[in-house]
C-alpha positions, 0 to 999 in steps of 0.5 A: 546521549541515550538520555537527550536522544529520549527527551528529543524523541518524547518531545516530538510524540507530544508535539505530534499529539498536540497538533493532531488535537488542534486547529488547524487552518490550512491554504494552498493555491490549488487543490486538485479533488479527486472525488469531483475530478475537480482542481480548486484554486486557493483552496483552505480547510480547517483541520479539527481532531486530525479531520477535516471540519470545513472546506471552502476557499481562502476568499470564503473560508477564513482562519478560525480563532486561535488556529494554527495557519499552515499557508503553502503558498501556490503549491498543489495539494491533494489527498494523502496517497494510498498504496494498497501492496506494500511490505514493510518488514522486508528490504529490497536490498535484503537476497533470498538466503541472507533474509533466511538469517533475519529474526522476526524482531530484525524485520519488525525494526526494519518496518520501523524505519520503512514506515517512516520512509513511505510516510515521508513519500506522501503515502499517509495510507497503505496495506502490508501484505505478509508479514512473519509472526504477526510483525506488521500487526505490531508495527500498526500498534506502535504507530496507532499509539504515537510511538513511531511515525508512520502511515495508517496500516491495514495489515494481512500477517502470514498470507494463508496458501498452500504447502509449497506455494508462493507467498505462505511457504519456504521453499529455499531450503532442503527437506531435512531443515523442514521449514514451512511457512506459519499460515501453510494449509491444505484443504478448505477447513485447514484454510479456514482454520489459518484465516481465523488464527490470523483474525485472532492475532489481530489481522485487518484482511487476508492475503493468499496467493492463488499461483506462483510467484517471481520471488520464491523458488519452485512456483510457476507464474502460469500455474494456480495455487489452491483449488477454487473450493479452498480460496472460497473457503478463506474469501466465506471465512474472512468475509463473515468476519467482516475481512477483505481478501488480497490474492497474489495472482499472475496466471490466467488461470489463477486469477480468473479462480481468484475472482470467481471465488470472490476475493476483494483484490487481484494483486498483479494480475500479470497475464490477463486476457479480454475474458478474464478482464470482463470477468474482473469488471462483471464482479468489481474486483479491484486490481493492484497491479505493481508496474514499476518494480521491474525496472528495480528488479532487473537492473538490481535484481542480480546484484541484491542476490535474487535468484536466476530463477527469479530474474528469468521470470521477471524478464518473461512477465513484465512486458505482459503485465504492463499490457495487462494494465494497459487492458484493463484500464482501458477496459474500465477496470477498477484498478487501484495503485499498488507498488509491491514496495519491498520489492523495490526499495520504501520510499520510491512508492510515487515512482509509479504513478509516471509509469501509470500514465505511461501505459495508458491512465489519464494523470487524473486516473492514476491520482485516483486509483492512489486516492479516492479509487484505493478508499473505495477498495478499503472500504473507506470512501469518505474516511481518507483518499479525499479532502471533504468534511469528515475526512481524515486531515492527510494531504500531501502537496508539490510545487507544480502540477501533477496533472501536468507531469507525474513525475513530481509525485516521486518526490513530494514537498508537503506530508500531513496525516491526520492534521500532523505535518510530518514534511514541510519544504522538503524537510521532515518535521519533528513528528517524523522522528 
């Protein structure tokens, strides 16, 4: 059995690694450009070494010699989708006290088995945002090299805060087990010192958080985490190293800090007032702000063994956050799609872009703040989150019009990244496994 599971799962890797160095000659009825704002009726591409090589339409644009033709028929295609707040190495399933009991090598498997869920959603980029002992760095090696399928990961490792703070420490226990999280710091030079051991192990950018949070215990929402000098010590830090910086924020208080000591993203800007918006649009800080997860969380918050604390404080934030993001959009915000997936379970991801619309972005927005809006916070416009040449061959496509109704995003027929199809009809290809 051990023998036949191997040969299939080698198999698969090379077929994977034959179609990514192919040609591919790929057709849809409809292309719905989030660059342009545009839809292109039967569009085609040709796919070269996992990029796109030419753009044009089936009439103009016809199938080289020798190339593989993937023909969808009158679906509506679109870039693949990027999901800039993720945490793989965690289930939502999985309550405060029995995650204690999970070995890092436990969660790194468990980001295994995510990161094929929420490739198979359409999600063909993402950002994981904490991670123990370097699990999400690993979990980036193993899909970089073809091991595993996955979406292409920007990862944080251990977020760098406070003693005692949200996201960096553990707080569950009393003092005489004296656990503390692996990037705790205090002060501007331990602050450094933490975001340059996470550089040294292989990180992509830096998470902090900058007040409390609704998971741990003892942290308030309202309450900011590090003083102004310590989070422009991690933003100078990972910015001459070329790092973006993601802070954790629900408070007013904290995400104003956050901002003003330059930090590349606010993840869940909760409580935001029309000054501190303004603020975030003077600077150009993005926005990650999470809407659906707190239908997950309490309807299964209890059941999964979430604290009371937790649920109170999910129960007092989530119709301000949701008034937040209606704010800040119609304000013109830069907000960027992220789901805080983990928190809810992977897979769901495409639940939010409905909810997006809901509390105020036009179809288009939402499909470009999970799209072409998400590139430019990476710092990658013209690399993914688009369909023009030179951008990577990730495409994720659906039987009907998004633009129409969104819900058809949580469930998405098609998924190719990087010129591979790992989802087809519904189905899961032989890359995916």
């Amino acid at each position: 059995m051990f023998s036949r599971t191997l040969a299939l799962a080698t198999a698969a890797l090379l077929a994977a690694g034959a179609a990514s160095a192919e040609t591919v000659y790929l057709t849809a009825g409809r292309f719905i450009d989030p660059v342009s704002g545009e839809t292109v009726r039967d569009a085609a591409f040709v796919i070269e070494d996992g990029a796109v090589a030419k753009r044009g339409t089936k009439s103009s644009l016809k199938a080289p010699k020798g190339a593989r033709t993937v023909d969808l028929g009158q679906a509506y295609l679109m870039p693949g989708f990027i999901d800039m707040h993720v945490h793989l190495t965690s289930d939502a399933e999985d309550g405060p006290y029995y995650a204690l009991s999970l070995s890092d090598e436990r969660m790194a498997i468990k980001g295994v088995k995510n990161a094929r869920k929420t490739l198979l959603a359409g999600f063909t980029t993402v950002r994981n945002l904490g991670a123990e002992s370097y699990g999400d760095v690993a979990l980036r090696e193993a899909i970089n090299e073809g091991e595993i399928p996955g979406p292409r990961l920007l990862v944080s490792g251990p977020p760098v805060g406070i003693t005692g703070g949200h996201c960096s420490d553990i707080n569950l226990l009393p003092s005489e087990h004296r656990l503390k999280g692996e990037a705790v710091a205090d002060g501007p030079w331990e602050m450094r010192a933490k975001v340059r051991q996470n550089i040294k192990y292989g990180v992509d950018l830096i998470k902090t958080c900058s007040t409390g949070g609704v998971l741990s215990k003892g942290t308030a929402l309202g309450a900011a985490q590090g003083t102004i000098e310590e989070l422009e010590a991690i933003v100078e830090e990972a910015h001459a190293r070329g790092l973006k910086v993601a802070s954790h924020a629900h408070g007013t208080i904290g995400i104003r800090n956050a901002i003003i000591a330059g930090v590349d993203t606010v993840e869940h800007g909760s409580i935001m007032d029309q000054a501190t918006i303004d603020l975030a649009v003077e600077h150009g800080t993005f926005l990650s702000m999470d809407i659906y997860n707190t239908e997950y969380i309490l309807s299964e918050g209890a059941k999964n063994g979430l604290l009371e604390e937790s649920l109170a404080k999910e129960r007092s934030i989530s119709a301000r956050q949701r008034a937040s993001f209606t704010a800040a959009v119609k304000s013109g915000a830069k907000v960027v799609f992220g789901s805080d997936a983990g928190v809810y379970p992977h897979g769901l991801n495409g639940n939010q872009f409905s909810r997006m619309v809901t509390f105020g972005m036009t179809p288009m927005q939402a499909l470009q703040a999970g799209t072409s809006l998400a590139a430019e916070a990476l710092g990658k416009s013209g690399e993914v989150g688009c369909g023009d040449v030179g951008c990577m061959a990730d495409f994720v496509a659906v039987s009907s019009d998004p633009l129409a109704d969104m819900e058809v995003l949580a469930d998405v027929d098609f998924v190719m990244k990087g010129g591979v199809v790992y989802k087809q009809g519904g189905v899961a290809q032989a890359a995916a496994f």
